[in-house]
LOLUMVEX-876816 format. One record per residue: residue in one letter; x, y, z of N, C-alpha, C in turn. Coordinates in steps of 0.05 Angstrom, whole numbers, plus 5000, padded with zeros to 4 digits. Layout:
<recs>
AXYZXYZXYZ...
</recs>
This chain:
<recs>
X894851706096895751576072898751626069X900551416062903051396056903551386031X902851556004903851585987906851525982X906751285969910851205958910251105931X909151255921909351305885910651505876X912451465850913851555842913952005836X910352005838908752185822907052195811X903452285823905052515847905552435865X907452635882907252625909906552775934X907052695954906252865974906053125977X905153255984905953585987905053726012X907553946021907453986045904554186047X904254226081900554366084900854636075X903454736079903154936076903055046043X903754926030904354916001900954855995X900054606007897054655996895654846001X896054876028894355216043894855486009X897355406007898055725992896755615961X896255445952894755345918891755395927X890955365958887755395955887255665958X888855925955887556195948885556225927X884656505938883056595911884656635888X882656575872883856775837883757005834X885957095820885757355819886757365784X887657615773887657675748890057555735X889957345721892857215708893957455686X892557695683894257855664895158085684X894358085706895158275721897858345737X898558515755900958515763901358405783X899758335805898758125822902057865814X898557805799900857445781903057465771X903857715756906457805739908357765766X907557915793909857815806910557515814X908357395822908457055823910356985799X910056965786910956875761913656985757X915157145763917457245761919357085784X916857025809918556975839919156605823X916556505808916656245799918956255780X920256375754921056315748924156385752X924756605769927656565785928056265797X925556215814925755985829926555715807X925755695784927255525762929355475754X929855825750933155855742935255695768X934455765777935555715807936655345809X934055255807934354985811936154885787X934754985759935654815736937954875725X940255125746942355155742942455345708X941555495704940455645676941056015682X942056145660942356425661940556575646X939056405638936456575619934156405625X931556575626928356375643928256085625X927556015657926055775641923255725643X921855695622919355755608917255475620X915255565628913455385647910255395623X909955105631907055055614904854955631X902755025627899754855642900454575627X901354325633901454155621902653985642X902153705640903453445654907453485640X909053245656910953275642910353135618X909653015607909152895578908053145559X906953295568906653515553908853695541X911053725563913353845563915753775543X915553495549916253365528915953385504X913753445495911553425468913053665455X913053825479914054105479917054105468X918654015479921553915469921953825440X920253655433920853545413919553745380X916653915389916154015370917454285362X918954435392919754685388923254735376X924354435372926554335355927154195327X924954145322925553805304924153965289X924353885260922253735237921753535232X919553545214918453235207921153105193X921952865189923852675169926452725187X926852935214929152985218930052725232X932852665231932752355255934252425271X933752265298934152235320935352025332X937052055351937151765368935551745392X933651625393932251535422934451325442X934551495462936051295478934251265502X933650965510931550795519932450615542X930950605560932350425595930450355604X927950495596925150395606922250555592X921050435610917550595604917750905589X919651085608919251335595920451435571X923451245572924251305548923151275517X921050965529920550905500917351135495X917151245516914651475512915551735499X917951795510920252035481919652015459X920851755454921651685426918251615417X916751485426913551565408912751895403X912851955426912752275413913352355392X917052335387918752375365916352275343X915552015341915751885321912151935312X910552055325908052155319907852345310X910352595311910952795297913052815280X913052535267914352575233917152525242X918452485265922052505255922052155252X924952265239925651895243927051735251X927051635270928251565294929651335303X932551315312934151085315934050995335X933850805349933650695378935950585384X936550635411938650495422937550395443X936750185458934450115480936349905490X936749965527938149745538935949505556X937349285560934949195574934549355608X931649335604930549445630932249435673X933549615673934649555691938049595686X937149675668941249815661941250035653X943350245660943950495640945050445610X944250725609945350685576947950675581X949150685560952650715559953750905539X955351115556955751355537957251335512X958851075511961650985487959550875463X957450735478955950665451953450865438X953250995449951951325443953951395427X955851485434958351665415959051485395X959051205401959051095368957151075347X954351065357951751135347952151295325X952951625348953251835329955551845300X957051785309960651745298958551575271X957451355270956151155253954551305240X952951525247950751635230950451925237X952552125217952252325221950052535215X947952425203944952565196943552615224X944752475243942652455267943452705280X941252805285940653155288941153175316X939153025333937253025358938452785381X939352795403939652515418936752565442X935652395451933352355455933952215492X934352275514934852095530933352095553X932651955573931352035600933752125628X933052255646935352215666935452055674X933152055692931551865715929751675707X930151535705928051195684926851205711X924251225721922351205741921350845747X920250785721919550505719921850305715X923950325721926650145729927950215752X927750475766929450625784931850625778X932850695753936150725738935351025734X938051115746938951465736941951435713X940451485688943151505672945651665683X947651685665949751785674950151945658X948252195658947052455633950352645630X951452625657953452815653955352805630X955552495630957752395611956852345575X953052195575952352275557953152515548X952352685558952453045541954853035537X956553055550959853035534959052925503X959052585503959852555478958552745460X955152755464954252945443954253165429X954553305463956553585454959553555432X960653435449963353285422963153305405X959953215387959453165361957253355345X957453625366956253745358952653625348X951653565369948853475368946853625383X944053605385943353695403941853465418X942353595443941753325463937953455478X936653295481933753275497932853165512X932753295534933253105565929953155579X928552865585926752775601928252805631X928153105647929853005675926553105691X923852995676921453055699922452905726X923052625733923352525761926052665775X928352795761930152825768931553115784X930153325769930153625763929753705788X931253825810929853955836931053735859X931553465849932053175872934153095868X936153145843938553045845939453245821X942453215825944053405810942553365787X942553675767942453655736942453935728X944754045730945754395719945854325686X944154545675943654455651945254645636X946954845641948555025632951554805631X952254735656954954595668955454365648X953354215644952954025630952454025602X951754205589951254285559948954095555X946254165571944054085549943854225537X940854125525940554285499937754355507X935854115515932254195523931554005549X930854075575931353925594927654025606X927153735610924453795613923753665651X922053795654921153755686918053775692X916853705713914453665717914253735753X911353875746911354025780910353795794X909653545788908453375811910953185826X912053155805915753015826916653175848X918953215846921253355863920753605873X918453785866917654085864915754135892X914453785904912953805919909853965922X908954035901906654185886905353975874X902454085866900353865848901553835826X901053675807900553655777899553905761X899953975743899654175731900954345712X904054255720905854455698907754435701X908654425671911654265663913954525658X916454485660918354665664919754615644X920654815621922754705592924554955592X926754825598930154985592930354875564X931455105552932455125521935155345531X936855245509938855305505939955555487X941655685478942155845449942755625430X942655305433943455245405940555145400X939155115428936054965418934855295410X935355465419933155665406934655725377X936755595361937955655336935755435335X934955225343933555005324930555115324X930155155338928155285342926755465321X928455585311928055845285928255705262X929455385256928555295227926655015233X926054945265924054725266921654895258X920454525242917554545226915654435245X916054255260914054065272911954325282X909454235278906454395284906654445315X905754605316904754715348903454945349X902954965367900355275377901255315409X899555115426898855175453902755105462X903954905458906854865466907855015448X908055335428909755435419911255555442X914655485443916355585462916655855462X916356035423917556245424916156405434X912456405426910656515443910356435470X910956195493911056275513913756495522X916656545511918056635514917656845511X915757085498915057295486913057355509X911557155519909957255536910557285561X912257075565913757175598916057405597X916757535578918457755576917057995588X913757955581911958135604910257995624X911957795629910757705657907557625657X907157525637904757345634905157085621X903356955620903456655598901556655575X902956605557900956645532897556475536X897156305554894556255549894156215581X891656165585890856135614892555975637X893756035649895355895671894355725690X894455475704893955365728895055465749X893255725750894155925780894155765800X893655585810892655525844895955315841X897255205818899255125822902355305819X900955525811904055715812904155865838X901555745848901755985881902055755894X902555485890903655335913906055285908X907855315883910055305870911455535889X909955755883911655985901912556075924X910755845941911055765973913055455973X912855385959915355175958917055225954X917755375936920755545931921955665957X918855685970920955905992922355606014X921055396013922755096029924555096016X923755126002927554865973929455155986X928255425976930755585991932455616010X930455496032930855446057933155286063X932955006050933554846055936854826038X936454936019939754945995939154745974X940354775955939954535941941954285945X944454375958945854255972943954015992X943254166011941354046034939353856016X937353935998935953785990937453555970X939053475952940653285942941553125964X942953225982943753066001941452956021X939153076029937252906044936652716012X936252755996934952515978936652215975X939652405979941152105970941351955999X941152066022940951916049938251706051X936851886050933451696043934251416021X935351495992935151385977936751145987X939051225998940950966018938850856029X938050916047936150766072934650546056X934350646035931650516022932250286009X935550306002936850015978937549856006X939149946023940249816041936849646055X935249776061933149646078931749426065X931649536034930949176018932748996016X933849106016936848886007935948606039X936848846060936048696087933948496090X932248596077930148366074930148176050X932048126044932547846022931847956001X931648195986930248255962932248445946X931148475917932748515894932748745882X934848875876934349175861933949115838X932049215816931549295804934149315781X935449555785937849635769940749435776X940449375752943849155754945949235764X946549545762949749585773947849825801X948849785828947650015832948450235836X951150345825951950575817949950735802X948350615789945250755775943050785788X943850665808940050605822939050865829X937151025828935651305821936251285859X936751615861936151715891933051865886X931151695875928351925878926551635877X927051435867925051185861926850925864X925850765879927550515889924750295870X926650145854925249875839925649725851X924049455859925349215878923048985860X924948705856923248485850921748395870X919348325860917548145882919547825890X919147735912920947415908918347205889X920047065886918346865861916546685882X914246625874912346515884910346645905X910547025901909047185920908347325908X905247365905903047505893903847835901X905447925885906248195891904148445888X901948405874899948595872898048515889X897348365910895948215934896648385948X900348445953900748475973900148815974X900848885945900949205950897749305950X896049145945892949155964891749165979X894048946002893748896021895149226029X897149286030898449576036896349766042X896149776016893950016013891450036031X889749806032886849806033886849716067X889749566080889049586111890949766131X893449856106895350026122896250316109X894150406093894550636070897350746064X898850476056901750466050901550496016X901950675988901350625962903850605958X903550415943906450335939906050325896X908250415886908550375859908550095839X907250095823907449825815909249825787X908849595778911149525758908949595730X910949755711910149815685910849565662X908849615642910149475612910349165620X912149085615913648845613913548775647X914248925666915348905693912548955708X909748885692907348945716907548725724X907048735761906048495774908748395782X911148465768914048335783915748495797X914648815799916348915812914449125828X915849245859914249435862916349625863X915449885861916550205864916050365891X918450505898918250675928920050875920X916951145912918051415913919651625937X921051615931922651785955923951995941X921152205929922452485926920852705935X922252835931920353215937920553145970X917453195983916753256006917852956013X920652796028920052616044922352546055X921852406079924152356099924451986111X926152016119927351756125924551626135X923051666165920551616164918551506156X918251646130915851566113916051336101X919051306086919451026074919850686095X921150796118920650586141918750546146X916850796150913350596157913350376127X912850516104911250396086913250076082X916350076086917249806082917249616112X916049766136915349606159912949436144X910649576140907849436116909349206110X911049286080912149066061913148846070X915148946100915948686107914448516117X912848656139910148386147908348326129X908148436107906248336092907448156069X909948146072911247946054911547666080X912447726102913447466108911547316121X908347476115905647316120905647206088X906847306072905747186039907746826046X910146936056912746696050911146496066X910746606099909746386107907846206101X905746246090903746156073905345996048X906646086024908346016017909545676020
</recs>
């Protein structure tokens, strides 16, 4: 099987070999060391001088996580929106009482950091900016560096969705002045599903001490209390922190240098190779186009979910399909974590014969 979905993804044998151990005692000293080797291995990646705090949870959980261990109810926010995930932020936000301003570009563009900083400049109540890195269901990577400037500027706090991004392409969250930068182990980490990664800041843990929003199982301060002795406040998905901990030792291997740069080579191969075949990016400028998820239009008059059927069910090529608004007109090709030039040439060798059997017919 050729997994080229966005997430999850692939993961190397040896990483699964090391998640299928036994269990052993999650309060014990055993796991306390896992868990210390895991969360150096965070700091590491997410560019951070103090831990960053890990949950049994999808990245949407993490999120959930972001938004309740800052905000209160009535507080407002700006949601800034590019696609599917962003507008999944801002529901969060808005199921837990804040109240929330949208700035939403059409699908297939970045935001724009001048009209962010006028946003704010326009409405100084707004507490919270709300943004994604990596828009997965457009294949647009905002341009977060420059966001955080303005916000920082204006003294805001900024809350960053970087689950597709975190580990696959730049995002130092110290260098940059976030504020809550959230990640997920089934992307870029090369590990199962299971558990989400949240950097907080000293100005998010000041918000932190007067946010109201309800929580229990995502309280940040009690997971932070509990990893100070090297446990997690509630039961852990052990079999994914012991494949996390054998992955760390690749990503080490490899630099983070080495790994950024294999993603953006892949990610080349992958615009250039549609392009070659008569077909369309996704993102309007491609100075944005994501190095972890390539969007491409189906051509008009070709049953694009036929074809990614046809992929799957005679050449176990999975290929990503189109969300929201964009199901059925676009497909998706994950190229993060575990993958190499390779993998994405088989699966668009598939696409191409199985498109220019669609045209010819056609």
């Amino acid at each position: 099987m050729n997994l080229r979905i966005p997430g999850p993804t692939p993961c190397p044998e040896e990483v699964l070999a090391a998640g299928a151990r036994q269990m052993m005692n999650h309060r014990g000293p055993e796991f306390a060391q896992i868990l210390r080797r895991v969360t150096d291995g965070l700091n590491w990646v997410f560019g951070s001088s103090t831990d960053v705090l890990s949950f049994t949870t999808s990245g949407t959980g993490g999120l959930e996580a972001a938004i309740v261990n800052t905000l209160s109810p009535g507080d407002r926010v700006l949601s800034v929106s590019i696609g599917s995930f962003g507008d999944r932020f801002k529901s969060i936000a808005k199921a837990y009482g804040a109240d929330v301003v949208s700035y939403a570009t059409e699908w297939g563009e970045a935001a724009d950091p001048a009209v962010i900083a006028r946003m704010l400049d326009d409405d100084p109540s707004i507490k919270a900016v709300l943004v994604t890195h990596n828009e997965t269901s457009t294949g647009v990577t905002n341009p977060l560096e420059a966001i955080a400037r303005e916000v920082r500027a204006r003294d805001r706090l900024i809350l960053v969705d970087a689950v597709s991004s975190m580990s696959s392409i730049p995002c130092p969250v110290e260098r940059w002045g976030l504020d809550v930068v959230v990640s997920g182990s089934q992307k870029g980490w090369m590990v199962p599903p299971g558990l989400a990664f949240v950097y907080m800041s000293e100005r998010a843990w000041a918000a932190n001490a007067e946010a109201k929003m309800p929580r229990f199982y995502f309280d940040a301060a009690k997971t932070r209390d509990s990893l100070a002795k090297l446990q997690n406040p509630w039961t852990p998905a052990m079999s994914v922190y012991y494949a996390l901990d054998k992955a760390f030792e690749l990503m080490r291997a490899e630099g983070l240098e080495g790994i950024f740069t294999r993603h953006e080579a892949v990610a080349n191969y992958t615009r250039e190779r549609v392009k070659a075949m008569g077909l369309k990016l996704v993102p309007v400028d491609e100075r944005y186009a994501s190095n972890t998820v390539t969007a491409v239009w189906w051509p008009e008059g070709v049953d694009g979910k036929a074809i990614s059927r046809r992929a799957r069910e005679e050449f176990g090529v999975v290929l990503g399909g189109g969300q929201g608004k964009l199901e059925g007109k676009i497909f998706r090709v994950g190229h993060l974590g575990w993958v190499h030039q390779a993998d994405v040439a088989e699966a668009l060798d598939v696409v191409e014969k199985l498109l220019a059997e669609a045209r010819a017919r056609v």
